[in-house]
N, C-alpha and C positions, 0 to 999 in steps of 0.2 A: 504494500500500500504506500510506499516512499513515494513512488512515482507518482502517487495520485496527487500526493499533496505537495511536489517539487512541483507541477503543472499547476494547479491551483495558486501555489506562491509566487510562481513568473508571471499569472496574468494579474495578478493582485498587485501585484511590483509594477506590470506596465501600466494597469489602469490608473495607479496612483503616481506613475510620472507624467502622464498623455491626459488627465482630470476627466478620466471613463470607467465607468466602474461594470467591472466585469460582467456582475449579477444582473444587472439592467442589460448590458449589451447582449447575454444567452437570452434574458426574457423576450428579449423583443424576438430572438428569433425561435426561439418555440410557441410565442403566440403568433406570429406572423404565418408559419408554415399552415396551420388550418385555415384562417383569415385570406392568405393568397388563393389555397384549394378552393373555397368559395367567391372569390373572385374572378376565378377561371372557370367556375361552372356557370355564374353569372355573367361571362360574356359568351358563352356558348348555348346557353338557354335564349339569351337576347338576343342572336344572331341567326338559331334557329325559328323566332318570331320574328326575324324581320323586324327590329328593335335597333335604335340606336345603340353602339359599342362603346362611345366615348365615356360617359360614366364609370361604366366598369375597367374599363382600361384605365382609365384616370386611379382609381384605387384596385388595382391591381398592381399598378408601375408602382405608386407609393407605399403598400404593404414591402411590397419585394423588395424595396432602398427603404425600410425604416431601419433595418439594424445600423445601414453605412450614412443613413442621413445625422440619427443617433450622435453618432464617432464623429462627423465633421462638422455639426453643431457644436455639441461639448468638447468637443477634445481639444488640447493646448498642443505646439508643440510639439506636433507628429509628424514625423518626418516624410518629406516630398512621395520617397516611393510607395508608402501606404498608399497615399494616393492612387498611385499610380497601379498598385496592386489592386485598388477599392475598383479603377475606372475598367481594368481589364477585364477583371472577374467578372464584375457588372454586364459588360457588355458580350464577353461570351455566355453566359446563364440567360440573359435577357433574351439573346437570340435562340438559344436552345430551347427556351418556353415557347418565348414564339412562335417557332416550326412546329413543337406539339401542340399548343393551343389550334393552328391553322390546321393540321391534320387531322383536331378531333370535328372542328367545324365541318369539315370537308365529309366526315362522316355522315 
């Protein structure tokens, strides 16, 4: 169990140099994951009625960036390539929903 809590004290240690505290940044993303999955049923219900998409897309996009909206609201401090790891991530996962959102639609 060392390792559990050597991992636990590195993100405790980052969060308290970067002013993001750890526990909030996991929360956002275990609520987020069912809140996105309803978000994507919600734009695939409303696209199979012939329903405007922008709503749900609107909160869908912002579910899926709360945990990194989170981190570059409060966070101090944090060094350029986070970023830069935040933008890439983001934008490869973003596209990978996307292709599955439009292939369930397509269904």
């Amino acid at each position: 169990m060392n390792w559990w809590h050597a991992i636990i004290k590195y993100y405790t240690t980052l969060g308290e140099k970067f002013n993001v505290n750890p526990s909030i940044f996991v929360g956002i993303h275990i609520i987020a994951t069912p809140l996105f999955a309803a978000a994507v049923w919600w734009i695939i219900y409303n696209s199979k009625k012939k329903r405007s998409l922008v709503a749900p897309a609107i909160v869908a996009t912002l579910i899926f960036n709360s945990a990194n909206i989170y981190l570059v609201v409060m966070g101090k401090y944090i060094p350029w390539w986070v970023y830069a790891i935040l933008g890439f991530t983001t934008l490869l996962t973003g596209y990978f929903s996307y292709k599955k959102i439009i292939r369930k639609i397509k269904k």
